[in-house]
FIKE-526760 format. One line per 3 residues: number of its first residue (from 1); their letters; for each residue x, y, z of C-alpha. Coordinates in steps of 0.001 Angstrom, whole numbers. Each point is the difference from the previous one (the first is absolute). Example, Ala and Ser with C-alpha at 12.3 -4.5 7.8 and 13.67 -1.06 7.14 Angstrom:
residues 2
1> as> 12300:-4500:7800; 1370:3440:-660 $
***
This chain:
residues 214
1> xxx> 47388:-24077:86440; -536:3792:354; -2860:1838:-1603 $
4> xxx> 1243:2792:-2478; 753:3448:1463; 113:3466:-1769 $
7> xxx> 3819:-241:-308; -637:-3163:-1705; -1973:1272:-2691 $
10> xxx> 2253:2946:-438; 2936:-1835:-630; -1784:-2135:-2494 $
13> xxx> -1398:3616:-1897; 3886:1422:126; 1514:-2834:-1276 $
16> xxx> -2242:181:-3238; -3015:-3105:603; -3369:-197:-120 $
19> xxx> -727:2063:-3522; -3475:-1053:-1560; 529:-1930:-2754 $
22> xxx> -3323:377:-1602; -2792:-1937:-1764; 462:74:-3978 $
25> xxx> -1119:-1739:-2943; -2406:-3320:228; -495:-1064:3469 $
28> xxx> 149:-3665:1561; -1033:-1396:2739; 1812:-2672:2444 $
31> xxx> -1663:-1771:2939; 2555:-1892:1669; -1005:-3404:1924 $
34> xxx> -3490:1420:1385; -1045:-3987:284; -1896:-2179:3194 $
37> xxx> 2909:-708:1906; 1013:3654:213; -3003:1398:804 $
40> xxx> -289:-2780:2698; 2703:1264:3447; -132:-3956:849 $
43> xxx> 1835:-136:-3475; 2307:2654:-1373; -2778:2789:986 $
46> xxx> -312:2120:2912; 888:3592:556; -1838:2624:-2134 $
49> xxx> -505:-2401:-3279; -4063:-243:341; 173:3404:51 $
52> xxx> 2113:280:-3572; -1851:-2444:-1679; -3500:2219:396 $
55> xxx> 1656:2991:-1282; 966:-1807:-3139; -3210:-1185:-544 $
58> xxx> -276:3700:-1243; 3016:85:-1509; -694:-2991:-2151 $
61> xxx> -3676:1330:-1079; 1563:2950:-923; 2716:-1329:-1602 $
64> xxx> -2623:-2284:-2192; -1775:3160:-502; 2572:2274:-1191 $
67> xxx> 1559:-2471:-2142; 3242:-977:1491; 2106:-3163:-769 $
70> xxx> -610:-2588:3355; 2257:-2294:1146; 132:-2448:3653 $
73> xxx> 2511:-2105:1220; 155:-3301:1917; 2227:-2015:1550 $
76> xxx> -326:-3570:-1263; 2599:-2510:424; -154:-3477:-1805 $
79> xxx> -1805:-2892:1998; 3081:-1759:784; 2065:2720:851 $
82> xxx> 2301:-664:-3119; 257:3811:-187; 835:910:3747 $
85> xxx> 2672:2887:29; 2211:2313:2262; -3586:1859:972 $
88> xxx> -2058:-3447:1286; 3279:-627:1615; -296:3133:1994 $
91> xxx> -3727:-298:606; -649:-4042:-1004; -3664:736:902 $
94> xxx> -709:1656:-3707; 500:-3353:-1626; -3245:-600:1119 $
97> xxx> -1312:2154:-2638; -676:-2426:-2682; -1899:1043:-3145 $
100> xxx> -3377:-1865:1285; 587:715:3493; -2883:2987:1112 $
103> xxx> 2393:1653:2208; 1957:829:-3531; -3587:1033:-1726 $
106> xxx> -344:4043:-424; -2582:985:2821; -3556:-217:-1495 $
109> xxx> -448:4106:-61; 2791:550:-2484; -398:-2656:-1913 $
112> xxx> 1942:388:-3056; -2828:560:-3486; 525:-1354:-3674 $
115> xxx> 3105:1958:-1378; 1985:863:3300; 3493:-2095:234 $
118> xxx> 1066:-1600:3001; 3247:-867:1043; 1192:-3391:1327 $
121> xxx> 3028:234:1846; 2151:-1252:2864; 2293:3040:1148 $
124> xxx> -1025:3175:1604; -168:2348:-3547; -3159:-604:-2275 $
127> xxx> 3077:929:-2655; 2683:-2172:845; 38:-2810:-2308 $
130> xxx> -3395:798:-1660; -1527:1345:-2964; -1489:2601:1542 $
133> xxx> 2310:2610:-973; -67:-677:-3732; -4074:-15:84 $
136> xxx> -54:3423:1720; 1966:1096:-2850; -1957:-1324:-2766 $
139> xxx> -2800:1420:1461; 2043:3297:-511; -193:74:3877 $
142> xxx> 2285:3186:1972; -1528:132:3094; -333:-2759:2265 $
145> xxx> -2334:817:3044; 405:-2548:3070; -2216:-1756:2025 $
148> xxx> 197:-2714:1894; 2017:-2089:3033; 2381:462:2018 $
151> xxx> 1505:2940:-233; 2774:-441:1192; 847:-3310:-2006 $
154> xxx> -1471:-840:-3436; -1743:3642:-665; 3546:1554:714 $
157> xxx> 1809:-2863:-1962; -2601:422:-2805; 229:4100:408 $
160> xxx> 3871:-255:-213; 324:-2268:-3016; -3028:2166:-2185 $
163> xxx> 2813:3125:528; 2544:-2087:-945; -2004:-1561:-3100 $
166> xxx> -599:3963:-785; -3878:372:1326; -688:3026:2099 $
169> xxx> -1602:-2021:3208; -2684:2007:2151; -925:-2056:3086 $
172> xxx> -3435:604:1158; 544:843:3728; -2989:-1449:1176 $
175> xxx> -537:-2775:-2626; 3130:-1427:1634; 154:-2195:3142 $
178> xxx> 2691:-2106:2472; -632:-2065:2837; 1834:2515:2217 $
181> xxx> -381:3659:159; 3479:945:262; 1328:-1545:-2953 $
184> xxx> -2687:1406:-2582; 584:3530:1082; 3646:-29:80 $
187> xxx> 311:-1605:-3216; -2754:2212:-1197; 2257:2895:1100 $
190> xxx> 3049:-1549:-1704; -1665:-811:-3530; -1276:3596:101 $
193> xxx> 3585:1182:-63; 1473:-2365:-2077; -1998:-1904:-2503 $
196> xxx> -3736:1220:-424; -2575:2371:544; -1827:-657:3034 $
199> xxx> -3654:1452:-80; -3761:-884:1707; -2503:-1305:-2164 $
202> xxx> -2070:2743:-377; 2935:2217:-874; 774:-2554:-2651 $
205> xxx> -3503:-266:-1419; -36:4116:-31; 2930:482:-1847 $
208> xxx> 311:-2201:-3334; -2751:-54:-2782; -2397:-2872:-1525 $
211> xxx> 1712:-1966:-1953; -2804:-1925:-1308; 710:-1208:-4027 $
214> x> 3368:1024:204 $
***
């Protein structure tokens, strides 16, 4: 794979991509599958996930602070495998990631507090299949900022389906993390053109107001 050249990014600006889509109305926030066994690179880890999961620590204080909606996502398949799909077929490793299974538990630092949802699920999306989507919206939730691993799987999965479920996704740039380099900046590139708006942290924290009591 080839890195991106100025001609790339032209082409991409011609053809009409990459417009901001903004952050409006109540804001929520998603941290996809930050758990043991992908913050450990003799698991699923590696690459620059450490890294990701100390700039959310931030992100998640100030999300508590401000007053956003929080939701995290695990992978947890049954015990017995009763619920093994097309994705543990592909990587038959994740059906180790049973419900009481540490490697499945949310790593200690963002521990999830009383009120914030978390997601059980068994495909890449924290959407697919869940009630995630529906509690964003009764929380009168329009903007769904994204944290989380990797970003080239289940945050883009996740990212994807929130456009589709009619979210505006923002994906923290540095709240996100893959075990390879190449694959979390190209598909930070591509979700910048085509599905969210891709910011830093402290651009993110800058921009939108306290929503504390809303």
């Amino acid at each position: 794979m080839t890195a991106m050249d100025g001609r790339d990014e032209q082409r991409y600006q011609k053809q009409g991509f990459g417009n901001q889509i903004g952050i409006v109305g109540r804001i929520g926030l998603l941290i996809v599958d930050f758990v043991n066994s992908f913050a450990d690179p003799d698991a699923f880890g590696g690459g620059n996930i450490p890294q990701a999961i100390a700039r959310t620590r931030t992100l998640l204080a100030e999300a508590r602070k401000r007053g956003w909606k929080v939701a995290h996502s695990r992978i947890v398949f049954a015990d017995d495998g009763s619920d093994a799909n097309i994705f543990s077929l592909k990587v038959p490793t994740m059906l180790g990631l049973t419900e009481n299974n540490p490697s499945s538990a949310i790593v200690p630092e963002l521990a999830p507090e009383k009120g914030e949802y978390v997601v059980r699920k068994t495909v890449p999306s924290a959407f697919a299949g869940t009630p995630l989507s529906a509690w964003f919206v009764t929380h009168g939730v329009q903007t769904v900022v994204v944290a989380g691993c990797v970003t080239s799987g289940c945050v883009r999965a996740s990212v994807l389906d929130a456009l589709q479920a009619g979210f505006r996704p923002v994906v923290v740039s540095d709240c996100v993390g893959d075990r390879a380099i190449a694959p979390h900046e190209a598909n930070l590139f591509d979700m910048a053109q085509k599905c969210a708006d891709v910011i830093d942290l402290e651009t993110l924290l800058a921009t939108v107001p306290d929503q504390a009591g809303v």
